[in-house]
C-alpha positions, 0 to 999 in steps of 0.5 A, spaced: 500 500 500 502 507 497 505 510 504 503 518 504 504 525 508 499 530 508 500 537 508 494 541 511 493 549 512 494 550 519 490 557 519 485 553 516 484 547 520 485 552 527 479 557 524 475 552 521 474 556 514 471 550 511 476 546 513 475 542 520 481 539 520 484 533 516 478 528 517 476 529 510 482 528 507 483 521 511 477 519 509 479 521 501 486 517 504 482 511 506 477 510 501 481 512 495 477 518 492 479 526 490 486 526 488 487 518 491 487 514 485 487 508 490 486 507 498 493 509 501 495 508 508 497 515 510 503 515 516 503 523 517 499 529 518 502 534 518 500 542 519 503 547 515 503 554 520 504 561 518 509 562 514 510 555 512 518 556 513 519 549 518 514 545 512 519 542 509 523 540 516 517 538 519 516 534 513 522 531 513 522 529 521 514 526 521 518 520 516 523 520 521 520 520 527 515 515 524 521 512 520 517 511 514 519 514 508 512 516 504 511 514 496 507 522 496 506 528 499 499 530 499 498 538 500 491 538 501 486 541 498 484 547 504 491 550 503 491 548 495 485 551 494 484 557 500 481 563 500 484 568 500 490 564 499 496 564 503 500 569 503 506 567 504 507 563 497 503 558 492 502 552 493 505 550 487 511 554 490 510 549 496 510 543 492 516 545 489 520 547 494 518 540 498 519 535 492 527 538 490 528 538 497 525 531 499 525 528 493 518 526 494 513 526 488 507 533 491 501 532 489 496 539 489 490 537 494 486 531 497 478 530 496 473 535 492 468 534 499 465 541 500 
């Protein structure tokens, strides 16, 4: 089974701007839907907080604290997708960033819930 991370908006998830937390992607994670093109088991959750400059660290320490490498980092769909966006960088940005730093294939967004 495909091991991933998720990457979710921590503004989001603290204020509850139509994202409550990373239920909706585990679910996604778990069943397969949105941007997952199968069921996956999802190894670490991570919260991007303002201003995204310890994603990548943090990234990387939820691998080693959970000594599972994953095959793909998932930026959810609330901070791919908010508004107004981030204002610190894109997500397209971010995953940019992610991948050359990590090597890790980043995927933009989890589910299409609303």
């Amino acid at each position: 089974m495909k091991k991933v991370t998720v990457v979710g908006c921590g503004a989001y998830m603290d204020s509850g701007y139509g994202c409550p937390g990373e239920w909706r992607c585990l679910k996604a994670a778990a069943l397969g839907e949105g941007n997952f093109q199968e069921p996956v088991q999802v190894t670490g959750f991570v919260k991007c907080e303002c201003p995204a400059r310890a994603m990548v660290p943090t990234v990387a320490m939820a691998s080693k604290m959970s000594e599972i490498k994953p095959d793909a980092i998932y930026l959810s769909s609330c901070l791919v997708n908010a508004k107004p966006g981030c204002p610190y960088g894109s997500a397209e940005e971010m995953a940019k960033l992610l991948q050359t730093k990590t090597g890790i294939p980043v995927i933009l967004g989890t589910h299409d819930y609303h």
